[in-house]
C-alpha positions in Angstrom: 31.0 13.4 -6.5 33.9 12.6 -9.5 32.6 9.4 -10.0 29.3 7.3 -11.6 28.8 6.7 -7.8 27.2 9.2 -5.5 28.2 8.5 -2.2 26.5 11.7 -0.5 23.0 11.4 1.8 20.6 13.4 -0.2 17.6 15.1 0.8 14.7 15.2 -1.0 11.5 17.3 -1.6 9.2 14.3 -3.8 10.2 11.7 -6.3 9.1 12.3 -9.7 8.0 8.6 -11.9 8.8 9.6 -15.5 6.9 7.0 -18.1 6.2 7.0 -21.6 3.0 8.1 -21.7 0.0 7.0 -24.1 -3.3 7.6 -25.7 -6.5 7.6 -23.9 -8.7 7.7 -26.8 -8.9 7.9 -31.0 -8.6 11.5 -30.7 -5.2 11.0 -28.7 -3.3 8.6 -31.1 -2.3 11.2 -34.0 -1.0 13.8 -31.7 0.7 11.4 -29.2 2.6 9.9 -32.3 4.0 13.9 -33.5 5.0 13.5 -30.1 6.8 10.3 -30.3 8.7 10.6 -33.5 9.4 14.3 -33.4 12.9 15.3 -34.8 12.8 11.2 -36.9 11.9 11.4 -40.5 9.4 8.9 -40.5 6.7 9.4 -44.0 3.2 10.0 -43.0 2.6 6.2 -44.4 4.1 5.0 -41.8 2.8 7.0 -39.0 -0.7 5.7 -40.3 0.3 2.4 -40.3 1.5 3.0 -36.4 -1.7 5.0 -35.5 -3.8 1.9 -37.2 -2.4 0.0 -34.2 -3.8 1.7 -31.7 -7.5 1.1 -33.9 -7.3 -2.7 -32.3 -8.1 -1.0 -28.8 -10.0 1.7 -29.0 -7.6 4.2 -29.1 -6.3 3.8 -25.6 -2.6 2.3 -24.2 -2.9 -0.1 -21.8 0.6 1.7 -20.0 -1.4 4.6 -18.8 -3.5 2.9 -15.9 -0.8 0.4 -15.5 2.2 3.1 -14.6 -0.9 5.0 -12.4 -1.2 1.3 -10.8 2.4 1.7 -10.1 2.6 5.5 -8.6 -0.4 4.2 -6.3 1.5 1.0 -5.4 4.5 3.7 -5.0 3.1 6.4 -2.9 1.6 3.4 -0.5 4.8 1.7 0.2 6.2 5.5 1.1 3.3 6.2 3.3 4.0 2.9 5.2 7.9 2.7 5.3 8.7 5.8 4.6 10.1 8.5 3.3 7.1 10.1 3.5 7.2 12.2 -0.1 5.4 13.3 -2.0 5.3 11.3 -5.6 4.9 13.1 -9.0 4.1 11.5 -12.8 5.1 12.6 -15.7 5.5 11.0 -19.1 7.5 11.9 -22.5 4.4 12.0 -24.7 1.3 12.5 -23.3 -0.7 13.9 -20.3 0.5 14.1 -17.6 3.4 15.6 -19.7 6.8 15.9 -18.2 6.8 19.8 -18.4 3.9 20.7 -17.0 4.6 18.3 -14.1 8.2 20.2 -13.7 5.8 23.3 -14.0 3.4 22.1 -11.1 6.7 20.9 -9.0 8.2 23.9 -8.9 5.2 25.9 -8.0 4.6 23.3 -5.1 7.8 24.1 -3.6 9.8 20.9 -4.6 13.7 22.1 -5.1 15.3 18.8 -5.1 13.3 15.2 -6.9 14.6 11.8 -7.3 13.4 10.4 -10.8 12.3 6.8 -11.0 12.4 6.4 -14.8 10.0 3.7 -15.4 12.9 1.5 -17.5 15.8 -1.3 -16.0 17.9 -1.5 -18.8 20.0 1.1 -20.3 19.4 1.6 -23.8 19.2 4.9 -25.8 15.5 5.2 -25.6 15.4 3.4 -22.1 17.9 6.1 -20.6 19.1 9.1 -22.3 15.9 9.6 -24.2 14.2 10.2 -20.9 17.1 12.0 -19.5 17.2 14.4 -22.6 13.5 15.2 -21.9 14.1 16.0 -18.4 16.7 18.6 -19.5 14.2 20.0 -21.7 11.6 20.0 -19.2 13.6 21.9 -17.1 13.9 24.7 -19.7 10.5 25.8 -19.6 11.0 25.9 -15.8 12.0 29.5 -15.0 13.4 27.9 -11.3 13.0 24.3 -11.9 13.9 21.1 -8.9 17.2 19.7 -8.8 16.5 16.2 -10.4 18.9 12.7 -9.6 17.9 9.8 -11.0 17.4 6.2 -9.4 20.2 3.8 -10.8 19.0 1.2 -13.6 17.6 -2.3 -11.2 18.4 -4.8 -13.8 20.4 -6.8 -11.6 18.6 -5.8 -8.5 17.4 -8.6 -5.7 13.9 -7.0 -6.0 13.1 -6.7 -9.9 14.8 -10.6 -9.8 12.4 -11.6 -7.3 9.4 -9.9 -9.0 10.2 -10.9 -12.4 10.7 -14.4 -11.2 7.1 -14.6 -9.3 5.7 -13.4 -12.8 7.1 -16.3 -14.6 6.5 -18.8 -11.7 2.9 -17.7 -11.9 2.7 -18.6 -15.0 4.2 -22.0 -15.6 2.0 -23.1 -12.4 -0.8 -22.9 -14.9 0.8 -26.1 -17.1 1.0 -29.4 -15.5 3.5 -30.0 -12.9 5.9 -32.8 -15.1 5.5 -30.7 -17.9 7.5 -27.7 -16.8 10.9 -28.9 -17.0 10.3 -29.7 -20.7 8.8 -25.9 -21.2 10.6 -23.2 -23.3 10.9 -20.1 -21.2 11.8 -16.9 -24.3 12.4 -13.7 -22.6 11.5 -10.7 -24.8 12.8 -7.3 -25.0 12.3 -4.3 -27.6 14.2 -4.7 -30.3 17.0 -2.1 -31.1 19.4 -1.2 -34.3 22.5 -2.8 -34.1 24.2 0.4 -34.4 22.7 1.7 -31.5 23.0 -1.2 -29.5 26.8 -1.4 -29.7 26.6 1.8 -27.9 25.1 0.6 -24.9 24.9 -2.1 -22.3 21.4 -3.2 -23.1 22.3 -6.9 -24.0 24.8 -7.3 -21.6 22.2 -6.1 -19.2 19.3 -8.1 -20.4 21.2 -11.8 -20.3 22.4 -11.0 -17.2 18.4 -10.4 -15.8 17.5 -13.1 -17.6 20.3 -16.0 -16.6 19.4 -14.3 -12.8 15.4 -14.7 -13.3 15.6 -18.4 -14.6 18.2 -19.5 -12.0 16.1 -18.2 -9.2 13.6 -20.8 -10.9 15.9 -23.1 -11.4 14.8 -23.6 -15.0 17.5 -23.4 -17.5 15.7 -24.0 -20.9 15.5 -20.2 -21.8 16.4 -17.9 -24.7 16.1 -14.1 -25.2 14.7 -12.9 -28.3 13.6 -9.5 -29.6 10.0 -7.9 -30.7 8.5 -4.9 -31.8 10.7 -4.5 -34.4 8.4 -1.9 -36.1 9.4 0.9 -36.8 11.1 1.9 -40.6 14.8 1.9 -40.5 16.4 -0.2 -43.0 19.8 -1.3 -40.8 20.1 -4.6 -39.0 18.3 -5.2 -35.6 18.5 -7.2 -33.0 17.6 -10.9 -32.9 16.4 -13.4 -33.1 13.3 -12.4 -33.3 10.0 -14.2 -31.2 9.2 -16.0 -34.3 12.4 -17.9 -34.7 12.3 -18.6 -31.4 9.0 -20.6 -31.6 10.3 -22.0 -34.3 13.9 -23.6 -32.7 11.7 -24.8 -29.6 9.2 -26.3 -31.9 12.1 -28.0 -33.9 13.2 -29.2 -30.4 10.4 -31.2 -29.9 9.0 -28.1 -27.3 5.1 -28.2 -26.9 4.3 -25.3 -24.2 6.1 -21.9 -24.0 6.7 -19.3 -21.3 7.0 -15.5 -23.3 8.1 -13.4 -20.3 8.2 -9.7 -21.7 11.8 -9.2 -19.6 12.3 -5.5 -21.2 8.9 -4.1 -20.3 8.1 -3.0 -16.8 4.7 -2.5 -17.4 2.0 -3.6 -20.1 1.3 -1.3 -23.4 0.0 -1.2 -27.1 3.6 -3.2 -28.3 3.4 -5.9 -25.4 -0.4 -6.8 -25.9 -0.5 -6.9 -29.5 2.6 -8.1 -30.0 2.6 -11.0 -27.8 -0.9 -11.5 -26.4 -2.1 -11.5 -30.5 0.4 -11.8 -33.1 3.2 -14.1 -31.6 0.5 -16.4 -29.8 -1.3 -16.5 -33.4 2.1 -17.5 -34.9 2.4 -19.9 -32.0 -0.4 -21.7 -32.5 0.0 -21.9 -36.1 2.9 -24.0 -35.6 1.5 -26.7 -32.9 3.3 -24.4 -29.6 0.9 -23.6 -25.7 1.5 -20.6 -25.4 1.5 -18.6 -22.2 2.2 -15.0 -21.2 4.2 -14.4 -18.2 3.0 -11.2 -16.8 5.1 -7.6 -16.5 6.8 -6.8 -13.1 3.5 -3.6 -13.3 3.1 -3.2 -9.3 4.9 -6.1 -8.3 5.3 -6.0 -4.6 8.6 -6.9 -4.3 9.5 -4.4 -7.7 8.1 -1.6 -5.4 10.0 -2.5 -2.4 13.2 -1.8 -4.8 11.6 1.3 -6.0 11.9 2.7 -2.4 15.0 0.6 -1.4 17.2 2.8 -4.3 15.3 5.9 -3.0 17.2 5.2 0.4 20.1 4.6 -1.5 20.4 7.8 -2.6 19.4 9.5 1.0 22.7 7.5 2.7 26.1 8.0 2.9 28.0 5.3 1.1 25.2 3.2 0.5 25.1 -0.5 0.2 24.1 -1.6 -3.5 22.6 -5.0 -3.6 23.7 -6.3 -6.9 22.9 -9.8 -8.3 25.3 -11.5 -11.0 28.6 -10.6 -12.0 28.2 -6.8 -13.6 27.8 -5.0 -10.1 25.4 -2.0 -9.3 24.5 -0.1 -12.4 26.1 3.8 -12.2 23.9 6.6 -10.3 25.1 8.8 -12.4 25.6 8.8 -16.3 29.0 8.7 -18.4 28.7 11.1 -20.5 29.1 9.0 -23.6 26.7 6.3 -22.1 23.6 5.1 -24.2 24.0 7.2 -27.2 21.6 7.5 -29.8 24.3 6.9 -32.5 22.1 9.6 -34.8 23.9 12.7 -34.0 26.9 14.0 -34.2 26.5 15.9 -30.9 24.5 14.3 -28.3 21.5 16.6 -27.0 21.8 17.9 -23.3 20.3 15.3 -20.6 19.9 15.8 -16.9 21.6 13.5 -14.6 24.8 12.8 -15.6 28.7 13.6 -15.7 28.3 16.2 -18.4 25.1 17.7 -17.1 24.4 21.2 -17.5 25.2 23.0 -14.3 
């Protein structure tokens, strides 16, 4: 392999579903955030400000039974179309963690995993963050598994089709004649503008999103950006939900579709974001609003899970690509999604500079 393609039939010992990982309870929240923004310089104000988030619900992120919803949904669709393996979690900042998983793989037996990182888009923390924690991982492994990574399915038929049914399913809750007049805003996590600029996750995200509301044939949409919470002082990326609102309310808009485009599955900055601060602002200003669902265990999202699993076990695979950019890389440039922080950039599994 010289290439971002691998055109080799790999064999495989289990697939390994990396996630993010969240708090299960009060007692969770202060040490799952040390995990989260170890190595940032972020003042203990504002880590208590964060952790005050979690106080809303109890302590608990809603991504921890959702991505366990998914690794069910997972392991079935292996079990009835095979490959029949074996399927691991682990997560960057809580249990399971992703070392002791590595740990418990490598006892098993497993010398060779296919990582499903639970993200579509490439962005730094979407990518190479997880990649960098799977080299590290690794290090506490005294003979850890191979790992290759599923490419990113932004543009694939399945996470199209699923994303699509989620925001079908929810403008069939408004009248029939007035959908066409219905704003449809696509969210994603906003990033620095810095950062951004060193990676394809706009590019990425208007191409999903032009894909998702031509499927539906429904072509009053915008993307705009949330969760813009954390306490850097450079320029992010917009527009923001708010403004959003705001242009479709201008417009004359009275319902709209929020479809959370950037999140596979539903957690702390998706419910409280959406589902209570931008439907408050909604409704301040005279807008329906209505939350499309995440792709979470989306039939049709699994079916892609296993379908790129294949990929990788075939020789010169097909790779169904929707759109104009063409299959995202299998394997990483090594300048791709860069953190734009360091100088350096850390170690990461699973690309063309990999550690050998």
């Amino acid at each position: 392999m010289t290439g971002p393609f691998d055109d080799a039939a790999r064999s495989y010992d289990a697939v390994l579903v990396v996630s993010f990982g969240g708090p299960e309870g009060p007692e969770d929240v202060s040490p799952f955030l040390d995990n989260v923004l170890r190595g940032l310089d972020v003042p203990p104000r504002v880590k208590a400000a964060i952790a005050r988030r979690y106080d809303r619900f109890g302590g608990v992120s809603q991504i921890n039974a959702e991505t366990r919803a998914f690794v069910d949904a997972l392991r079935s669709e292996l079990v009835m179309r095979g490959p029949a393996l074996p399927v691991y979690l682990g997560n960057r900042n809580w249990d399971p963690l992703l070392k002791d998983t590595m740990r418990t793989m490598a006892a098993e037996g497993v010398r060779r995993a296919i990582a499903c990182i639970t993200s579509v888009f490439g962005s730094y923390n979407g990518c190479r963050k997880y990649r960098e924690d799977l080299f590290e991982a690794s290090q506490v492994v005294e003979d850890p598994p191979v790992i290759d990574r599923l490419r990113l399915g932004f543009n694939h038929p399945g996470f199209i089709e699923a994303m699509a049914g989620r925001v079908r399913a929810a403008l069939e809750r408004l009248p029939t004649e007035r959908r066409p007049e219905t704003a449809l805003v696509f969210t994603a996590h906003s990033l620095p503008e810095a950062m951004a600029k060193l990676n394809p996750y706009q590019a990425q995200l208007a191409e999903s999103c032009a894909l998702v509301a031509s499927t539906l044939g429904h072509h009053g949409w915008e993307l705009a950006y949330q969760s813009r919470n954390a306490p850097y002082g450079e320029p992010w990326l917009g527009p923001e939900i708010s403004e959003a609102f705001m242009d479709a309310r201008k417009r004359g808009v009275k319902d709209v579709i929020v479809a959370p485009i950037g999140f596979v599955s539903d957690h702390l900055e998706v419910v409280l974001d959406l589902d209570i601060e931008a439907r408050a602002k909604a409704e301040e200003i005279g807008l329906n609003f209505i939350r499309a669902a995440t792709v979470g265990a989306h039939p049709a999202y699994v079916r892609m899970m296993r379908d790129l699993i294949i990929e990788r076990m075939t020789v010169n695979p097909a790779r169904p690509a929707l759109g104009s950019m063409g299959p995202a890389p299998d394997v990483c440039r090594a300048d791709c999604c860069l953190s734009g922080r360091t100088a350096s950039p850390k170690p990461a599994l699973c690309g063309t500079d990999a550690p050998a």
